[in-house]
ZAKOLVEX-890279 format. One record per residue (C-alpha): residue in one letter; x, y, z. Coordinates in Angstrom, 2 decimals, decimal comma. Layout:
% ZAKOLVEX-890279
rec type:A; x:X; y:Y; z:Z
...
***
This chain:
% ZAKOLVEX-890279
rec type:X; x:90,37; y:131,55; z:73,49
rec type:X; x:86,88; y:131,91; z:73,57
rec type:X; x:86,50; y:127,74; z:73,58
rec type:X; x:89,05; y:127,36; z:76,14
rec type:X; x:87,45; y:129,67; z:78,70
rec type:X; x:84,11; y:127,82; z:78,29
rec type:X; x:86,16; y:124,26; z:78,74
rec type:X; x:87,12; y:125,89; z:81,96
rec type:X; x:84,11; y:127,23; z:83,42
rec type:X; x:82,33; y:123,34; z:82,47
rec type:X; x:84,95; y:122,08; z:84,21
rec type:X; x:84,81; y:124,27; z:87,07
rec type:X; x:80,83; y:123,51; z:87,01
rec type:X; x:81,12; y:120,10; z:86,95
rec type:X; x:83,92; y:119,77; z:90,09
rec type:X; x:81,32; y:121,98; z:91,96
rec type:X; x:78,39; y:119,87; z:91,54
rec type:X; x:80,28; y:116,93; z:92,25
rec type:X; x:80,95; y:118,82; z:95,81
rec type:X; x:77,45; y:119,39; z:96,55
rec type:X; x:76,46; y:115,97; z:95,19
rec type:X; x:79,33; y:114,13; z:98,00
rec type:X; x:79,11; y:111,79; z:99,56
rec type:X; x:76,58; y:109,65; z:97,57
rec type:X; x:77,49; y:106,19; z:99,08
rec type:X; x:79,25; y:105,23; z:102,56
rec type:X; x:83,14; y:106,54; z:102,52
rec type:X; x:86,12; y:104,41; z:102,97
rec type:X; x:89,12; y:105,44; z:105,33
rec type:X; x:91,75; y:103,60; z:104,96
rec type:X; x:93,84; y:103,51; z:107,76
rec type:X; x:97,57; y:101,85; z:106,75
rec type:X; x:98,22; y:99,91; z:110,68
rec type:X; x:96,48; y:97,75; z:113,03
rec type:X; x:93,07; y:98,09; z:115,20
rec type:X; x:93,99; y:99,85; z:118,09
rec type:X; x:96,84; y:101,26; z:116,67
rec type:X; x:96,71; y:105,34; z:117,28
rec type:X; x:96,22; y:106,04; z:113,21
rec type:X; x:93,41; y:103,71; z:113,74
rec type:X; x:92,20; y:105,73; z:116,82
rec type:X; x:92,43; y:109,01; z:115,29
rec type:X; x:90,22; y:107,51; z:112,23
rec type:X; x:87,83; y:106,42; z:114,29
rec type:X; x:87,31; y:109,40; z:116,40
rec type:X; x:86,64; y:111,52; z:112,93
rec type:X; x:84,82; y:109,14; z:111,20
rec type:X; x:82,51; y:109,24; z:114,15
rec type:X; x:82,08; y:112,84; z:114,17
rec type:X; x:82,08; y:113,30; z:110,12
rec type:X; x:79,19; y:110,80; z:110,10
rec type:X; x:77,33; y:112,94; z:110,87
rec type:X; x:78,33; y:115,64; z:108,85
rec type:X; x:78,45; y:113,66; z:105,50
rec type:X; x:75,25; y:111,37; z:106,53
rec type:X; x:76,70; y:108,88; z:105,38
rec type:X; x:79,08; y:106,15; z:106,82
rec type:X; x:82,47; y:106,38; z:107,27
rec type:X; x:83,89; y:102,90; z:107,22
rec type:X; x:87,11; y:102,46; z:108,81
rec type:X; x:89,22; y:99,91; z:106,99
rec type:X; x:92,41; y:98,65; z:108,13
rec type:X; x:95,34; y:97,34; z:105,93
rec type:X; x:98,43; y:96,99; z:107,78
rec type:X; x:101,22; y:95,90; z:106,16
rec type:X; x:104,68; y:97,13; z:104,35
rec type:X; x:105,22; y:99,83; z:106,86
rec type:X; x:101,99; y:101,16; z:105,58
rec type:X; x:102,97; y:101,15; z:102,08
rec type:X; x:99,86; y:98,37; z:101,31
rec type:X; x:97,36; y:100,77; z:103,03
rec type:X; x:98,55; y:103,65; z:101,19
rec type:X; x:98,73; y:101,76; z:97,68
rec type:X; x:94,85; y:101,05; z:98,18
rec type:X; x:94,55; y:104,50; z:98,53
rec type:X; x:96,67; y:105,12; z:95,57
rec type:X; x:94,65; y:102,57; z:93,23
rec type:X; x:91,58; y:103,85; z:94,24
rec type:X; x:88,63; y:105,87; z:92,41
rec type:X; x:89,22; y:109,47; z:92,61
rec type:X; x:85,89; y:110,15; z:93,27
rec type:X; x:86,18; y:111,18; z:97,13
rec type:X; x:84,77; y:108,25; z:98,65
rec type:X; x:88,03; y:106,08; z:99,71
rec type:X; x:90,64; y:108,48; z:101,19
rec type:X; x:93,38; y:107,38; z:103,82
rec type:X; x:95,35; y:108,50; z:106,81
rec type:X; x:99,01; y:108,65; z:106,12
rec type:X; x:102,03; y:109,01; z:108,20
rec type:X; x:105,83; y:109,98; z:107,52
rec type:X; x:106,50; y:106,38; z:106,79
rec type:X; x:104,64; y:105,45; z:103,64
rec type:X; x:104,62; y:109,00; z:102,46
rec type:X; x:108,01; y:111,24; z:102,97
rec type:X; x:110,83; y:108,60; z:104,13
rec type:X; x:109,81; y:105,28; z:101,73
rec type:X; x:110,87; y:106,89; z:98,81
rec type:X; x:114,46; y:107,60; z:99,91
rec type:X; x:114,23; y:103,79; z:101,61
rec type:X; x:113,02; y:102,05; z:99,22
rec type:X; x:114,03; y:101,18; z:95,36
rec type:X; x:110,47; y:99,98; z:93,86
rec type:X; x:107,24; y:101,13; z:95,63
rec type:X; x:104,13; y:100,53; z:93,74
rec type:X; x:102,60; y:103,74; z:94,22
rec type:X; x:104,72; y:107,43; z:94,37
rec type:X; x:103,36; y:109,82; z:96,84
rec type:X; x:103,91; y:112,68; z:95,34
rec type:X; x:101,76; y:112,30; z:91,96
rec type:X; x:99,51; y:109,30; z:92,97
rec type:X; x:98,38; y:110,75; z:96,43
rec type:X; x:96,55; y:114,35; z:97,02
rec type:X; x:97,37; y:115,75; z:100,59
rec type:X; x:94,00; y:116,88; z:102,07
rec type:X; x:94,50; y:117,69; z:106,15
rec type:X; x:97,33; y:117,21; z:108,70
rec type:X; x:95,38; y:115,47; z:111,21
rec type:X; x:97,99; y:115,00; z:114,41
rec type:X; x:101,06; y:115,40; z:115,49
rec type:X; x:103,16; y:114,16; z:118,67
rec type:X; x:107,18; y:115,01; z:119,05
rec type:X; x:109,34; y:111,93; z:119,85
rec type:X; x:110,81; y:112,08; z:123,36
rec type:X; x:114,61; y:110,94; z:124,41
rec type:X; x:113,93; y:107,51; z:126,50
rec type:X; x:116,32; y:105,78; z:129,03
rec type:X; x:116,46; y:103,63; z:131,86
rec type:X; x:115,54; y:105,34; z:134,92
rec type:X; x:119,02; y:103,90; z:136,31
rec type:X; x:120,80; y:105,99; z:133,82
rec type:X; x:123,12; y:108,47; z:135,42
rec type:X; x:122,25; y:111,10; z:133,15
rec type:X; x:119,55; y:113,52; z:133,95
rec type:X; x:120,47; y:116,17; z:131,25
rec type:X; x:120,70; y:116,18; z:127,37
rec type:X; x:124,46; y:117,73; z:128,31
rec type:X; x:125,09; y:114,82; z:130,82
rec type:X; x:124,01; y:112,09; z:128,33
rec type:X; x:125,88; y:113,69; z:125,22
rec type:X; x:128,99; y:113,42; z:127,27
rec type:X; x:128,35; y:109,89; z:128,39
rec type:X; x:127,91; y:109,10; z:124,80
rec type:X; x:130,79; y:110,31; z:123,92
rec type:X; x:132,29; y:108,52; z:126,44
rec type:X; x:131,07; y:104,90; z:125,24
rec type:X; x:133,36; y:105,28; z:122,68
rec type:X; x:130,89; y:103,76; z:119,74
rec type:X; x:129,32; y:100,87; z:122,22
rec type:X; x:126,10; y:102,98; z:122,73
rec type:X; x:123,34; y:100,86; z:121,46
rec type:X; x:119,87; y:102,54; z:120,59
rec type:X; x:116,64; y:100,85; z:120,08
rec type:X; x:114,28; y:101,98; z:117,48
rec type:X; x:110,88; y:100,55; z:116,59
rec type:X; x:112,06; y:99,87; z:113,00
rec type:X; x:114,32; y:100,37; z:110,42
rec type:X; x:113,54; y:104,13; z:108,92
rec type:X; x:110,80; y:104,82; z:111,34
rec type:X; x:111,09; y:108,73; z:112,86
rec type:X; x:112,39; y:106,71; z:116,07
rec type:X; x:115,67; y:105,63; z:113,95
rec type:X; x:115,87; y:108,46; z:111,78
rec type:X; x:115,79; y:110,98; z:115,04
rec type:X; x:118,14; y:109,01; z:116,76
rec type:X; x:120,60; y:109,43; z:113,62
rec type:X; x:119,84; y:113,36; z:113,45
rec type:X; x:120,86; y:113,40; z:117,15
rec type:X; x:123,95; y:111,22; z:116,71
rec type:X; x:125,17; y:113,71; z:113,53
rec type:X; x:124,45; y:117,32; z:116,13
rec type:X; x:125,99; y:115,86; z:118,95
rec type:X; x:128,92; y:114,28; z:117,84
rec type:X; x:128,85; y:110,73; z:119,22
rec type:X; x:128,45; y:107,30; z:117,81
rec type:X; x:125,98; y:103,93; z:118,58
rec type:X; x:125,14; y:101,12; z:116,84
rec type:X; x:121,40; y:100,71; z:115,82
rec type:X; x:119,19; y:97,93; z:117,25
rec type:X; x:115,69; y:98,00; z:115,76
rec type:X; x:112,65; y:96,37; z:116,87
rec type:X; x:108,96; y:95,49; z:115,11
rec type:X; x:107,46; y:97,71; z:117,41
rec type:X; x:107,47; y:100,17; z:120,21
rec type:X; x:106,39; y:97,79; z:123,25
rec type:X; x:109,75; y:95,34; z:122,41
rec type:X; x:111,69; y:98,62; z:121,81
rec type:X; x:111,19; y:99,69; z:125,10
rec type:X; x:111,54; y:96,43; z:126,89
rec type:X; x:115,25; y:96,67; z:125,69
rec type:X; x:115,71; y:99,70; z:127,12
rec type:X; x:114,32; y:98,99; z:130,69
rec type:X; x:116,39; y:95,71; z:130,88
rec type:X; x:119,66; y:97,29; z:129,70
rec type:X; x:119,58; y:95,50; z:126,25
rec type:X; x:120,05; y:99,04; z:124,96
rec type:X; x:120,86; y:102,22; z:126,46
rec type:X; x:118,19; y:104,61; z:124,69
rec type:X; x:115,60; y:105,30; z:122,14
rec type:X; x:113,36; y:108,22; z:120,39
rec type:X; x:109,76; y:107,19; z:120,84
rec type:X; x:106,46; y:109,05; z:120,83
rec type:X; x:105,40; y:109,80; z:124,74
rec type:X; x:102,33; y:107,80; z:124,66
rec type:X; x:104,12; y:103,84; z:123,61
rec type:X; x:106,09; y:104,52; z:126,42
rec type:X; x:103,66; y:105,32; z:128,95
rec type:X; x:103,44; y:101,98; z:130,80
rec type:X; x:107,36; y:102,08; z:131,36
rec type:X; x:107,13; y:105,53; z:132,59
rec type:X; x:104,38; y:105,19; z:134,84
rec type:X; x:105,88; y:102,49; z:136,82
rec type:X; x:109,07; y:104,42; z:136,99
rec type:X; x:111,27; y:102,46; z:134,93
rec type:X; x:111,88; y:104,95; z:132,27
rec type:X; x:112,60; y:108,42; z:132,11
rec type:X; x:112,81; y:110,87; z:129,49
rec type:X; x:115,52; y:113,60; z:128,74
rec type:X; x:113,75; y:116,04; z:126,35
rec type:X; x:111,21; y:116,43; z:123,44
rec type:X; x:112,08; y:117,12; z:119,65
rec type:X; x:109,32; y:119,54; z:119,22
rec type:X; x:110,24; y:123,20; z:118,31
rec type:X; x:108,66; y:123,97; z:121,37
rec type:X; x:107,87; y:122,61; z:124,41
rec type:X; x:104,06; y:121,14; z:124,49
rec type:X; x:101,44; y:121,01; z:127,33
rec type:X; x:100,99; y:117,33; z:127,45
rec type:X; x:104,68; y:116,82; z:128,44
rec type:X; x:104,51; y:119,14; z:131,30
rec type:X; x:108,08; y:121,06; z:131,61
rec type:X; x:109,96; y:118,69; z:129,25
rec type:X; x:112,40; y:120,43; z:127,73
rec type:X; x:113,16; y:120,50; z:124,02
rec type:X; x:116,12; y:119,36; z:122,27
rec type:X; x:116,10; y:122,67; z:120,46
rec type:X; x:116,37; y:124,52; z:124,27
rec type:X; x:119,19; y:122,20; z:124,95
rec type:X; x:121,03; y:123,09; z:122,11
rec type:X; x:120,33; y:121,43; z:119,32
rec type:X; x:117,97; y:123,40; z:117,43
rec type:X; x:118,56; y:121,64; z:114,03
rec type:X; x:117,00; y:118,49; z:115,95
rec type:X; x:113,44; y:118,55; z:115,08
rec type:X; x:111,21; y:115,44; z:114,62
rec type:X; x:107,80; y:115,39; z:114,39
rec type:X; x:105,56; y:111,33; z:114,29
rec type:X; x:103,01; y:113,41; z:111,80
rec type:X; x:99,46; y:111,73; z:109,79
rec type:X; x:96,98; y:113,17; z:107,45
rec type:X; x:94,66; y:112,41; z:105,04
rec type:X; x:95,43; y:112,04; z:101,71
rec type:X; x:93,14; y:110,93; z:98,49
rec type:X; x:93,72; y:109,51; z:95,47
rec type:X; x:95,80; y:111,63; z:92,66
rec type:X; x:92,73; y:113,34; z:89,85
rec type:X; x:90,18; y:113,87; z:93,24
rec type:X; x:88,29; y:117,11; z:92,29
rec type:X; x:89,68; y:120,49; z:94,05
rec type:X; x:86,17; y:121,17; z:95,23
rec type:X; x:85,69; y:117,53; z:96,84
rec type:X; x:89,81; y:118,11; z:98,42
rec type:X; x:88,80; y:121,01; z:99,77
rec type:X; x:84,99; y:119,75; z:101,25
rec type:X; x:86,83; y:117,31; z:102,82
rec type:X; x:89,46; y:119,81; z:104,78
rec type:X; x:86,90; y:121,90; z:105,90
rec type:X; x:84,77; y:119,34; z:107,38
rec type:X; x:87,66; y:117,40; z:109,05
rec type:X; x:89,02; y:121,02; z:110,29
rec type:X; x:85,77; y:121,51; z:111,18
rec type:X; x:85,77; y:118,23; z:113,24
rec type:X; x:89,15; y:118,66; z:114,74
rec type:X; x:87,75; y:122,21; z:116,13
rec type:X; x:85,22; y:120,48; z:118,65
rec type:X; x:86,50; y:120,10; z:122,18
rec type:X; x:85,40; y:116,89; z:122,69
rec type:X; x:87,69; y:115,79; z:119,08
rec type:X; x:90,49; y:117,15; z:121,01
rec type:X; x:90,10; y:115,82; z:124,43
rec type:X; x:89,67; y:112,63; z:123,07
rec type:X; x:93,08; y:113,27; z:120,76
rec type:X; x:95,36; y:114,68; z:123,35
rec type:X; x:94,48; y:111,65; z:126,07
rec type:X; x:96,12; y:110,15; z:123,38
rec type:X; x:99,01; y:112,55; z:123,36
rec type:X; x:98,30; y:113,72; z:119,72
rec type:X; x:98,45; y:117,24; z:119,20
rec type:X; x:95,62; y:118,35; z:116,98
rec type:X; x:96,39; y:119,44; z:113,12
rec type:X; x:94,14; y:121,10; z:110,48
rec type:X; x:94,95; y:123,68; z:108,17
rec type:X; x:94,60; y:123,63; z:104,10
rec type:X; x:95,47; y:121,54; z:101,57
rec type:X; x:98,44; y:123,77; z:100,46
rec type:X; x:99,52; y:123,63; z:103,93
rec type:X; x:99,88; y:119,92; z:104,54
rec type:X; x:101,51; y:119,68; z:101,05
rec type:X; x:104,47; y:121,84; z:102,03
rec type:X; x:104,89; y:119,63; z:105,04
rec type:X; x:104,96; y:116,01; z:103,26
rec type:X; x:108,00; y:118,40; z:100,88
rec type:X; x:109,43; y:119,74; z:103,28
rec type:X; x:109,69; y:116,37; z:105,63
rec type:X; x:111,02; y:114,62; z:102,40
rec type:X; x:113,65; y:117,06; z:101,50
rec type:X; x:114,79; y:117,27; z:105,06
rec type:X; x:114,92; y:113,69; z:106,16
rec type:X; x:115,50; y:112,44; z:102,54
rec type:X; x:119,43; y:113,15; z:102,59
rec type:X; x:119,91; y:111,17; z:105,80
rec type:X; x:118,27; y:108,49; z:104,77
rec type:X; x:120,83; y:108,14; z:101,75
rec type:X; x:123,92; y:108,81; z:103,82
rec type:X; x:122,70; y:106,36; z:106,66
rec type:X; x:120,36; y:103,73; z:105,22
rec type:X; x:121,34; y:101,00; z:102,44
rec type:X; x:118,54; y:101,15; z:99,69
rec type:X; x:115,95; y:98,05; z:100,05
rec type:X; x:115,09; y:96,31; z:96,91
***
């Protein structure tokens, strides 16, 4: 007994120093999408502001690819030593493994959650020529179509397809699914009548709505948010169980010391604090995250178990 206890306080000695020791060498953020992309954005904004912080570098590096699956592999693969982490998203991390038969990394024992970093809810999207104006009024025109709705997503299993299916199963109607690689073709379809609708994040709609070509019905947030003004929520129009959330965070490599884990959450909470981290965030329409470790972990389970089960009953397995 004796031995053991010693093992543990070594152990607990060693993590510890390795904190104070970190960062010893410039830090990698892998960010799983394009330049410009928002993930890419929201890395940039921290790294710039945990520079600092860390004195060190924070080098953004960008690996799109595999609906983020190839930036979050790199992740996976990499030393657990607290200087490559990366910002994952709902893709790569709670719907692949219900989408996908083979991945080459498993989220839940190769990846350590660290921080929830932002969140935005998706927002119901037509044509502004649409004659409805309510969530009520465009449930019954649904139902109406008699299956010959057709809804644009921006990709196979992304939250836009998945909410739209959530919706569908509350409300009762039926639509055939018409996805798109990417938000900006997504649209398109649905301000030239290609497609009646979609579930999109405010912000990769924002051209369309500025010129007044598309409106939106209501938000899938639990609660209705500043940045969308008096936008009601799905929940508010009744259909509470029709909650979606377009959620990132940072996540490290499975075996990455508690004590460096939990450096890094209080220094990125500690960045997401600062007004100016959260002006520049919302003019993005992200809603600011933080919180602990343990707290971002029961999100990524929680997100899995809920949207995991649709997935199976909706989406055919990809090899």
């Amino acid at each position: 007994m004796q031995r053991i206890l010693v093992l543990v306080v070594l152990a607990v000695l060693t993590h510890s120093a390795a904190a104070q020791s970190w960062p010893n060498q410039p830090v990698r953020l892998i960010v799983p999408a394009s330049p410009g992309s928002s993930l890419d954005v929201i890395a940039r904004v921290l790294g710039e502001h945990l520079r600092p912080r860390w004195n060190q570098p924070v080098v953004i590096e960008d690996k799109a690819g595999a609906g983020g699956m190839l930036g979050m592999n790199t992740v996976a693969r990499a030393a657990a030593d607290g200087h490559t982490f990366g910002i994952g998203f709902n893709g790569p991390i709670a719907f692949a493994p219900h989408l996908y038969r083979h991945m080459s990394y498993d989220p839940a024992k190769d990846l350590v959650p660290i921080v929830l970093t932002t969140s935005q809810p998706n927002v119901l999207a037509m044509a502004a020529s649409h004659p409805a104006n309510s969530v009520a009024e465009f449930v019954a025109w649904a139902k109406q179509q008699d299956g010959k709705l057709l809804y644009a997503s921006v990709g196979t299993g992304s939250s836009s397809h998945l909410t739209m299916e959530l919706f569908k199963s509350a409300a009762g109607f039926e639509g055939t699914h018409v996805p798109y690689k990417g938000s900006p073709k997504a649209a398109m379809s649905v301000v030239t009548g290609e497609t009646h609708a979609i579930f999109a994040v405010e912000p990769a709609l924002l051209p369309f709505l500025q010129s007044k070509q598309l409106k939106l019905l209501a938000a899938t947030s639990k609660e209705r948010t500043p940045d969308l003004g008096n936008l009601p929520t799905l929940a508010e129009s009744g259909y509470p169980e029709v909650q979606s959330l377009a959620w990132n965070g940072l996540f490290a490599p499975a075996g990455t010391p508690a004590a460096l884990v939990e450096k890094i959450n209080a220094d990125v909470n500690a960045a997401l604090a600062e007004p100016a981290v959260r002006e520049l965030l919302r003019k993005q329409g992200l809603v600011p995250g933080g919180g602990t470790p343990a707290d971002f972990k029961l999100l990524v389970e929680e997100e899995s178990l809920k949207w995991g089960p649709l997935i199976a009953a909706k989406i055919k397995p990809i090899d």
